[in-house]
N, CA and C atoms as an extended XYZ file, in Angstrom:
384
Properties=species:S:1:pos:R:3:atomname:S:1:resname:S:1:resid:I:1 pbc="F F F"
N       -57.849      -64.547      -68.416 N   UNK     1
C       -56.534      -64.013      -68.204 CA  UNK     1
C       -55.960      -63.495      -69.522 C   UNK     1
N       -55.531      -62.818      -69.406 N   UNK     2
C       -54.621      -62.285      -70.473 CA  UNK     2
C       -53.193      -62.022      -70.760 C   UNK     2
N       -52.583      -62.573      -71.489 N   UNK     3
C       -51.226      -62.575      -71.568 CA  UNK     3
C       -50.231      -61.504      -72.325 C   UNK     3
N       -49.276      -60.816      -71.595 N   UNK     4
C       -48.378      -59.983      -71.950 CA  UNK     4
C       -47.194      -59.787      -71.887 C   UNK     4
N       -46.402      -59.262      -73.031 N   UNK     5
C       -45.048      -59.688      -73.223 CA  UNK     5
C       -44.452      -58.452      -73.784 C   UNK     5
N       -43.863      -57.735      -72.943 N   UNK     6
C       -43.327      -56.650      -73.147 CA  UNK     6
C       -42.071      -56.729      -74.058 C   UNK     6
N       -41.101      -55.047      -75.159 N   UNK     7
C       -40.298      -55.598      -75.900 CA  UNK     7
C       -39.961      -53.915      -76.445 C   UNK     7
N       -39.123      -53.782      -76.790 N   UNK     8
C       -38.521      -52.619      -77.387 CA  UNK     8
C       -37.761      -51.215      -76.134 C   UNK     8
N       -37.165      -52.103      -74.945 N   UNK     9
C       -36.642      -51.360      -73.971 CA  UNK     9
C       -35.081      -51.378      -74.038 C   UNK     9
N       -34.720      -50.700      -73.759 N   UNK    10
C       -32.403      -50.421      -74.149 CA  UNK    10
C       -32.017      -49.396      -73.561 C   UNK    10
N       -31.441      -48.871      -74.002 N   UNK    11
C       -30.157      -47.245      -73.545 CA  UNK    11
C       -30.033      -46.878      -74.262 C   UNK    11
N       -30.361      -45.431      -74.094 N   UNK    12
C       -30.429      -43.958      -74.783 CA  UNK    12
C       -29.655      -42.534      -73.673 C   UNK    12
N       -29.294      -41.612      -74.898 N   UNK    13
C       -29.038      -40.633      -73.993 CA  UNK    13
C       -29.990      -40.003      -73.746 C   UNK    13
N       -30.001      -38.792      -72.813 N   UNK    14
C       -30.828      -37.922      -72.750 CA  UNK    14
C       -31.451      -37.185      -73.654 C   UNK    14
N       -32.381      -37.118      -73.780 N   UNK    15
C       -33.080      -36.625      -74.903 CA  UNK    15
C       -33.706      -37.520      -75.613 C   UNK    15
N       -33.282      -38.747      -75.677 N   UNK    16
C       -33.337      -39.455      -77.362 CA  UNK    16
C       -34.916      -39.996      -76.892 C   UNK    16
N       -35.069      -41.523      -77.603 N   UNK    17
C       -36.710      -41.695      -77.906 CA  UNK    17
C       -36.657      -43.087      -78.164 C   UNK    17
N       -37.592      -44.053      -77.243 N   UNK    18
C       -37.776      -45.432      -77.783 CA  UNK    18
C       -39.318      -46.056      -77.395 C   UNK    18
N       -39.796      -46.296      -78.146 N   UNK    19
C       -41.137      -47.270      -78.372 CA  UNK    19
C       -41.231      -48.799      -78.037 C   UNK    19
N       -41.976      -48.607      -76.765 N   UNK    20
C       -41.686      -50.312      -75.605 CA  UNK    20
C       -43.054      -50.447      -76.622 C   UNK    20
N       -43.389      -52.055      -77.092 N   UNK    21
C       -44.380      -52.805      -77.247 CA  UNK    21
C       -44.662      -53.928      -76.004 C   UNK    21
N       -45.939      -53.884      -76.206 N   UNK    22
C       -47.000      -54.778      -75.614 CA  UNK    22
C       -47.791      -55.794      -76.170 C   UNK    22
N       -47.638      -57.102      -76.484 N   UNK    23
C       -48.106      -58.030      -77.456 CA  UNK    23
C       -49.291      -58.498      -76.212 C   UNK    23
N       -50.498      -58.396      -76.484 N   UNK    24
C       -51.586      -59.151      -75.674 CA  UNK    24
C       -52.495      -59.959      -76.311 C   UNK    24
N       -52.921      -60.890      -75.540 N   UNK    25
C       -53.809      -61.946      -75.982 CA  UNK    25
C       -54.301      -62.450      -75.132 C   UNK    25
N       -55.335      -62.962      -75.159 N   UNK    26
C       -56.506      -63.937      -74.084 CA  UNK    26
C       -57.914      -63.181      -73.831 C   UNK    26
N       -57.789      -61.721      -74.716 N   UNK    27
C       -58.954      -60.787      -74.940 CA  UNK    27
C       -60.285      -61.814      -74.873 C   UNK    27
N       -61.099      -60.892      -73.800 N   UNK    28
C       -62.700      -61.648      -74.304 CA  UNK    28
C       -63.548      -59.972      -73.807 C   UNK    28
N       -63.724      -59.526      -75.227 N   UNK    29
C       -64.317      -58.124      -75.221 CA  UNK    29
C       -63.708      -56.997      -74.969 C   UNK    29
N       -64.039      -55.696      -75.375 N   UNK    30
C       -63.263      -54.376      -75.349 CA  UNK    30
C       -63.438      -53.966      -74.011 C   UNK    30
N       -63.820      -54.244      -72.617 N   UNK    31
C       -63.973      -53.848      -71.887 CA  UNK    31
C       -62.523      -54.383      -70.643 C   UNK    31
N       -61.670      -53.328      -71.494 N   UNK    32
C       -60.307      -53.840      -70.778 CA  UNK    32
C       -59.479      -52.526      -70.505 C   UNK    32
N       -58.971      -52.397      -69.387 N   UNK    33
C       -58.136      -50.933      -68.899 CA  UNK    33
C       -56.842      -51.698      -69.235 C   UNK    33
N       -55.901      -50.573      -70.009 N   UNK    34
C       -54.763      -50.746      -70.576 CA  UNK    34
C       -53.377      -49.911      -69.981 C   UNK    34
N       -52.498      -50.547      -69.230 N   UNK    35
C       -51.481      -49.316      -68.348 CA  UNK    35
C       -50.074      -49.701      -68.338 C   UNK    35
N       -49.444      -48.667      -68.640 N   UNK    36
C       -48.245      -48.286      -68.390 CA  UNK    36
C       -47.318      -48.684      -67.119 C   UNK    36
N       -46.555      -49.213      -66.211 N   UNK    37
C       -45.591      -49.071      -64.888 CA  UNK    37
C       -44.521      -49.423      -65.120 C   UNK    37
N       -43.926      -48.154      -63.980 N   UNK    38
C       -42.590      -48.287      -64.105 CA  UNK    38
C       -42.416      -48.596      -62.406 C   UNK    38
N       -41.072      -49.037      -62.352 N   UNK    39
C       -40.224      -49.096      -61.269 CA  UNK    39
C       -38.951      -49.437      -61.441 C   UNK    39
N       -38.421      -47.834      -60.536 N   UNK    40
C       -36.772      -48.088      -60.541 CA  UNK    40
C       -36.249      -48.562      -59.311 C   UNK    40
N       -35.126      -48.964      -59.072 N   UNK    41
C       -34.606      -49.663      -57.477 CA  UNK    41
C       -34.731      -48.443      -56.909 C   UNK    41
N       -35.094      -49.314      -55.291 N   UNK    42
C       -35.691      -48.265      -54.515 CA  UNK    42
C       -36.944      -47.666      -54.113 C   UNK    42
N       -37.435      -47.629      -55.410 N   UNK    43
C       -38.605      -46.640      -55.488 CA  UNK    43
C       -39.846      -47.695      -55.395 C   UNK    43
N       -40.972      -47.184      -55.499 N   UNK    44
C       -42.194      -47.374      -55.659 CA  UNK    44
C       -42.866      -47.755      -56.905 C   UNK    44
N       -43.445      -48.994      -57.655 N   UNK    45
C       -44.148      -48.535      -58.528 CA  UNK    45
C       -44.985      -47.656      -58.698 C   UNK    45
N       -44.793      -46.991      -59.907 N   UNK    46
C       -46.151      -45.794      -60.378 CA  UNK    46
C       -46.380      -46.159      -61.784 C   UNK    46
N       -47.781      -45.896      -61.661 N   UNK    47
C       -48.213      -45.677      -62.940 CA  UNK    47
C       -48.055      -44.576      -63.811 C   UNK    47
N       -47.700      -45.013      -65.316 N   UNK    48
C       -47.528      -43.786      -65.975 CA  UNK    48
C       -48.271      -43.294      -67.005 C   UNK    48
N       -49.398      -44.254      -67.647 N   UNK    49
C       -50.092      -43.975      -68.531 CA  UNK    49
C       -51.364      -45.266      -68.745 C   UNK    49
N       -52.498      -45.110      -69.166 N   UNK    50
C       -53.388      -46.140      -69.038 CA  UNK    50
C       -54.241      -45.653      -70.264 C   UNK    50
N       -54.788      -46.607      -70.884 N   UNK    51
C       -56.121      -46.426      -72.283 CA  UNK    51
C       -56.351      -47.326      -71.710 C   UNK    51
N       -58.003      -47.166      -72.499 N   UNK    52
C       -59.373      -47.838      -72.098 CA  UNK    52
C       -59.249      -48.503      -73.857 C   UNK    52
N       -59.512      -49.961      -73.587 N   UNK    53
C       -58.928      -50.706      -75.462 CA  UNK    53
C       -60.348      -50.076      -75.899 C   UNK    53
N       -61.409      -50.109      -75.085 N   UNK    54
C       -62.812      -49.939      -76.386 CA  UNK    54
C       -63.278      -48.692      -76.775 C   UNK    54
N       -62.306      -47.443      -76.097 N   UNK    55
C       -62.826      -45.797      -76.422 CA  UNK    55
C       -61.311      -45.224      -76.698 C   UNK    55
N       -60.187      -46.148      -76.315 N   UNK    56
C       -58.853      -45.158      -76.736 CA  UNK    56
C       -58.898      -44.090      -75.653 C   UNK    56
N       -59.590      -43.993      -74.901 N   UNK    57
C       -59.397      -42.616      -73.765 CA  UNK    57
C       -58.115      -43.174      -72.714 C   UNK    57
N       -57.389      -41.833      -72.905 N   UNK    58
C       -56.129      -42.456      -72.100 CA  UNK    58
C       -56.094      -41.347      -70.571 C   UNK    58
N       -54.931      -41.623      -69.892 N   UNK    59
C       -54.586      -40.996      -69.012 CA  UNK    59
C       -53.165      -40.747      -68.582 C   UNK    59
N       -52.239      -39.625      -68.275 N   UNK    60
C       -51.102      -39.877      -68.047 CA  UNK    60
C       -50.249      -39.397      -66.772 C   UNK    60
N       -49.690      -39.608      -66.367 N   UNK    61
C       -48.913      -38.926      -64.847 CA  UNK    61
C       -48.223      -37.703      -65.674 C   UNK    61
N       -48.226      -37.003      -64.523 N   UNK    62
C       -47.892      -35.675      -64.207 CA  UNK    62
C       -46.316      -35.421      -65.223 C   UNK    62
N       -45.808      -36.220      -64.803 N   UNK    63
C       -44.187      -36.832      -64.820 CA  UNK    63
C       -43.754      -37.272      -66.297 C   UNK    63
N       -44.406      -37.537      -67.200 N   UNK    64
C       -44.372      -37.560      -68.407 CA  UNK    64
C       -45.481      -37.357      -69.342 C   UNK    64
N       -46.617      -36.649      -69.168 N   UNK    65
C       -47.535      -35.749      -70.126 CA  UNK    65
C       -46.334      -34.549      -70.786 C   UNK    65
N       -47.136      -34.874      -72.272 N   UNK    66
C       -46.566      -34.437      -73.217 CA  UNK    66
C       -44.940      -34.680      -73.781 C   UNK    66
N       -44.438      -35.953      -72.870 N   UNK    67
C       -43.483      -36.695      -73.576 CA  UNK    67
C       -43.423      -37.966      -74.085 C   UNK    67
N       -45.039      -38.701      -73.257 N   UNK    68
C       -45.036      -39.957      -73.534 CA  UNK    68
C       -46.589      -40.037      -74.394 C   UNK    68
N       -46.458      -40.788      -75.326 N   UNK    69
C       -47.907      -41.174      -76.002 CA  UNK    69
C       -48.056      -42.845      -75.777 C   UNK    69
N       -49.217      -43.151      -75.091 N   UNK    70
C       -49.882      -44.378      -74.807 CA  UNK    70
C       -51.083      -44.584      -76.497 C   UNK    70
N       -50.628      -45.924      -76.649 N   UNK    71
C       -51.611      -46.285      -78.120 CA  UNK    71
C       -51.909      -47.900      -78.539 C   UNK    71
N       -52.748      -48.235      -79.088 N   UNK    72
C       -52.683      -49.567      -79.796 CA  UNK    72
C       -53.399      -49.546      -80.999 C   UNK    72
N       -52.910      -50.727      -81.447 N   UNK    73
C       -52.651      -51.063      -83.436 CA  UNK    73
C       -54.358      -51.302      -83.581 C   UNK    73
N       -54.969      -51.065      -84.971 N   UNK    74
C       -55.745      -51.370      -85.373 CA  UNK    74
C       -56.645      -52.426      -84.592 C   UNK    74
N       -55.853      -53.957      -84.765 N   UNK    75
C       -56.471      -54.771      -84.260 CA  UNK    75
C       -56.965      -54.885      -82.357 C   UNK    75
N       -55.985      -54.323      -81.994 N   UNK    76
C       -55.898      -53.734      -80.564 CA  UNK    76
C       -54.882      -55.041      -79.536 C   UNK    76
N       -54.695      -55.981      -80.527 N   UNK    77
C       -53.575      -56.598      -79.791 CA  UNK    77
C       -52.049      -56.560      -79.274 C   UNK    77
N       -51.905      -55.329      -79.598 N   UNK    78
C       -50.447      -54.579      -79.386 CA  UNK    78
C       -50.733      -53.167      -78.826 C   UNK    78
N       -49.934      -52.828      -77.341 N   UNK    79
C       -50.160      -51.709      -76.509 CA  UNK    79
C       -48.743      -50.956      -76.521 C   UNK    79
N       -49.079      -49.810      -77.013 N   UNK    80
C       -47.423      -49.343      -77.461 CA  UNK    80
C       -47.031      -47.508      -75.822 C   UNK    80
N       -46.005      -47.596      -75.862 N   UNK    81
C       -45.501      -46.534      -74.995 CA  UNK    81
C       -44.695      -45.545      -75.986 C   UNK    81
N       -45.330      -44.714      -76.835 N   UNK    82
C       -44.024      -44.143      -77.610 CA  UNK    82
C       -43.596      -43.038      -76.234 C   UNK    82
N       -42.059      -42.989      -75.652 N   UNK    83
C       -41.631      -42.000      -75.165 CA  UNK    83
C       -40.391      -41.071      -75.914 C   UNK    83
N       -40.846      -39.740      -75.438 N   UNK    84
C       -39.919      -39.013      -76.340 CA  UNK    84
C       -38.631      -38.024      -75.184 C   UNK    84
N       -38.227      -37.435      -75.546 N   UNK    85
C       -37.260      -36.803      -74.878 CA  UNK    85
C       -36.937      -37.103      -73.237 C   UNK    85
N       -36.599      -38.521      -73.461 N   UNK    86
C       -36.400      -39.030      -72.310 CA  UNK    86
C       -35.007      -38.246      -70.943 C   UNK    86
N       -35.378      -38.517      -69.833 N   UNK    87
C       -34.646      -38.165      -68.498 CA  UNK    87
C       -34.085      -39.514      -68.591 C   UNK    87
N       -32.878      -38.876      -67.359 N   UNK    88
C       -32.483      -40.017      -66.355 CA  UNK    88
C       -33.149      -40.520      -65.385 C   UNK    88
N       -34.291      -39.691      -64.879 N   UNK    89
C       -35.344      -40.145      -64.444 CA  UNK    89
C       -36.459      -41.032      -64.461 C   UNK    89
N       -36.261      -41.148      -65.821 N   UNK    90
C       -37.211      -42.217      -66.510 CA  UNK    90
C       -36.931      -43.749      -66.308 C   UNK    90
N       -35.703      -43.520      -65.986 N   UNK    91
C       -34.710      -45.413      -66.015 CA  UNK    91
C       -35.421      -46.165      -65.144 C   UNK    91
N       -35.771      -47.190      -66.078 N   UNK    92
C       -36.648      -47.853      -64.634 CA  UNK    92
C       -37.477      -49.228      -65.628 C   UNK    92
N       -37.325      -50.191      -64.758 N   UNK    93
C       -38.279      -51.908      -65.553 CA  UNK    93
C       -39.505      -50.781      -65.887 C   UNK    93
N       -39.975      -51.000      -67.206 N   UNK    94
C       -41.707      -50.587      -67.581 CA  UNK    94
C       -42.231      -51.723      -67.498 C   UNK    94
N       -43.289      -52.217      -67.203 N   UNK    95
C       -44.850      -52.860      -67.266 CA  UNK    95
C       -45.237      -52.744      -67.605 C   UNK    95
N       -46.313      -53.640      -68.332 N   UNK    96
C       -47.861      -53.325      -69.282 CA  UNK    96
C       -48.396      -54.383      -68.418 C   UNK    96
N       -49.963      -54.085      -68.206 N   UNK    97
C       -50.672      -54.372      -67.216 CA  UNK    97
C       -52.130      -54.468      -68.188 C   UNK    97
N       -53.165      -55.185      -67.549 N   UNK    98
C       -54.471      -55.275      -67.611 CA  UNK    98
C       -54.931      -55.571      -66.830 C   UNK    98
N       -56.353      -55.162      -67.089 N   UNK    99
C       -57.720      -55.548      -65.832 CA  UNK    99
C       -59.528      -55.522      -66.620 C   UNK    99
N       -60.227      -55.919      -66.589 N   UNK   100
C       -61.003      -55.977      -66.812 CA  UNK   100
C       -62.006      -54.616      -66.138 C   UNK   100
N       -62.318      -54.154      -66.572 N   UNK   101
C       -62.949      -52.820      -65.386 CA  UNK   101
C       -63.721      -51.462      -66.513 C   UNK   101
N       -64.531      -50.728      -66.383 N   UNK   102
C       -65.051      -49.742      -66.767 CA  UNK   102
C       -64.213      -48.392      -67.273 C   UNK   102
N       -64.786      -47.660      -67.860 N   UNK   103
C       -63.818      -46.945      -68.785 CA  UNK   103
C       -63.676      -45.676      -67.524 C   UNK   103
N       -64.437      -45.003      -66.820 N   UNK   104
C       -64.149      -44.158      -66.377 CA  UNK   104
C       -63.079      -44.795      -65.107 C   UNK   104
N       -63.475      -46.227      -64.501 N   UNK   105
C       -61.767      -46.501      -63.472 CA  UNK   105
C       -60.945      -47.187      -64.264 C   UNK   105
N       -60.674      -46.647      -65.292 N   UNK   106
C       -59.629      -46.668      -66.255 CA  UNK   106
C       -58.647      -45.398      -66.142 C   UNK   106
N       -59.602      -44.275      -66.764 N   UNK   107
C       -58.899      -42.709      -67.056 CA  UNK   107
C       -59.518      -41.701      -66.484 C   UNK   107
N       -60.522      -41.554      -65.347 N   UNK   108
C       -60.701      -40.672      -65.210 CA  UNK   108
C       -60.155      -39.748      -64.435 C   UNK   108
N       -59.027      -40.485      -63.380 N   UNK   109
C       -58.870      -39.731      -62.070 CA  UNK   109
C       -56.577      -40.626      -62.230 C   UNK   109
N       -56.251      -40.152      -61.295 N   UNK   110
C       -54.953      -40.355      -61.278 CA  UNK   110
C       -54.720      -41.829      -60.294 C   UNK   110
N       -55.872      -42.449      -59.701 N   UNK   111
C       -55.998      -43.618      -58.957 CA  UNK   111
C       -55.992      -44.520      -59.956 C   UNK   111
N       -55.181      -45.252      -59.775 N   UNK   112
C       -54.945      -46.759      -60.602 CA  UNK   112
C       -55.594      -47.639      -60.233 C   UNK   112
N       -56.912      -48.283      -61.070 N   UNK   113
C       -57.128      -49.809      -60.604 CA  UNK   113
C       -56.354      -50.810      -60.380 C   UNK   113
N       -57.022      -51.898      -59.884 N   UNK   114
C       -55.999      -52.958      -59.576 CA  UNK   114
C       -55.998      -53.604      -60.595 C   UNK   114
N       -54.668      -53.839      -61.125 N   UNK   115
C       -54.199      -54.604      -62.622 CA  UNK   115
C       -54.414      -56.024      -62.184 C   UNK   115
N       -55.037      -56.666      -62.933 N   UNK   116
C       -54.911      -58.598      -62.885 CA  UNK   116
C       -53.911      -59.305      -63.385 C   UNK   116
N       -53.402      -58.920      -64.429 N   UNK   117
C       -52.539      -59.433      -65.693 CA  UNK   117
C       -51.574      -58.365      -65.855 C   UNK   117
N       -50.171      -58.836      -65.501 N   UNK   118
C       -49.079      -58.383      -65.839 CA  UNK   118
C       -47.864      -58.654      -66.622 C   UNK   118
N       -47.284      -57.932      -67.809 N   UNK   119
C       -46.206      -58.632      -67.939 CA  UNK   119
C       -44.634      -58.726      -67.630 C   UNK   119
N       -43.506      -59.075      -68.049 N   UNK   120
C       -42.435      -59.090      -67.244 CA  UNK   120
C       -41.690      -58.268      -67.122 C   UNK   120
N       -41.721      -57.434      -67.841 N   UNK   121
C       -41.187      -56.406      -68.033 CA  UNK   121
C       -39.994      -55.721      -68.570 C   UNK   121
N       -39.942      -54.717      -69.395 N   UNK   122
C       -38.646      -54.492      -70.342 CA  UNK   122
C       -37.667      -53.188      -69.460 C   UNK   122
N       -36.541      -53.237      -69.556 N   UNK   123
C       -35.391      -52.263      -68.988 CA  UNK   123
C       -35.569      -50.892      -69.662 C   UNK   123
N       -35.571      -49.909      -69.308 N   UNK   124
C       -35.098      -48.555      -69.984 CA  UNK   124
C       -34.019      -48.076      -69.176 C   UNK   124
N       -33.075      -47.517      -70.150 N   UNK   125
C       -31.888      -46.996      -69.303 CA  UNK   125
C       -31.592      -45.562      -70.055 C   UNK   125
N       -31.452      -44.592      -68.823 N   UNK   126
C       -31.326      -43.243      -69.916 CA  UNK   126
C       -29.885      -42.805      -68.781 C   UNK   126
N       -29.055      -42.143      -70.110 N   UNK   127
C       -28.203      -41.913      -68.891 CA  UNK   127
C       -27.949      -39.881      -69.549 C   UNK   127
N       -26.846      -39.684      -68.595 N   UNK   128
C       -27.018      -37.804      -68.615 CA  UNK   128
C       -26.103      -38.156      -69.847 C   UNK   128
């Protein structure tokens, strides 16, 4: 199992920019899919971004490519969301998630594996 503890979520206006961290631990080998979720009331979770920890190959939804960068630190125990020119659309609990699983049902396709390990999740609030 692996443990995660999400952190760097608040209120911004439109436009502005904040970097959620992901502190993980309970790693046993690089063979771990790394992901992004959001959910706002109402809605549905979706996934918004996923890396593979042992190739860095990522993947991102439709809905924030080229505003959001998915990454982790050297050691690979920290999974970061930098988002940039955020919507009101965006407002919504984020998730960081893991699963144990192969690199291509990681990033290759827009189907999300099934995450094992979740953490609790941090607030983003964007307003107009």
């Amino acid at each position: 199992q692996v443990q995660l503890a999400e952190s760097g979520g608040g209120s911004v206006q439109t436009g502005g920019s904040l970097r959620l961290s992901c502190a993980a631990s309970g790693y046993s080998g690089d063979s771990f899919c790394m992901g992004w979720f959001r959910q706002a009331p109402g809605k549905e979770r979706e996934g918004v971004a996923r890396l593979y920890r042992g190739s860095d190959m990522t993947w991102y939804a439709d809905s924030v490519k080229g505003r959001f960068t998915i990454s982790q630190d050297n050691a690979r125990n920290t999974l970061y969301l930098q988002m940039n020119n955020l919507k009101p659309e965006d407002t919504a609990m984020y998730y960081c998630a893991a699963v144990r699983t192969i690199n291509r049902a990681c990033v290759a396709g827009p189907n999300n594996p099934t995450f094992r390990d979740w953490g609790q999740g941090t607030q983003v609030t964007v307003s107009s």
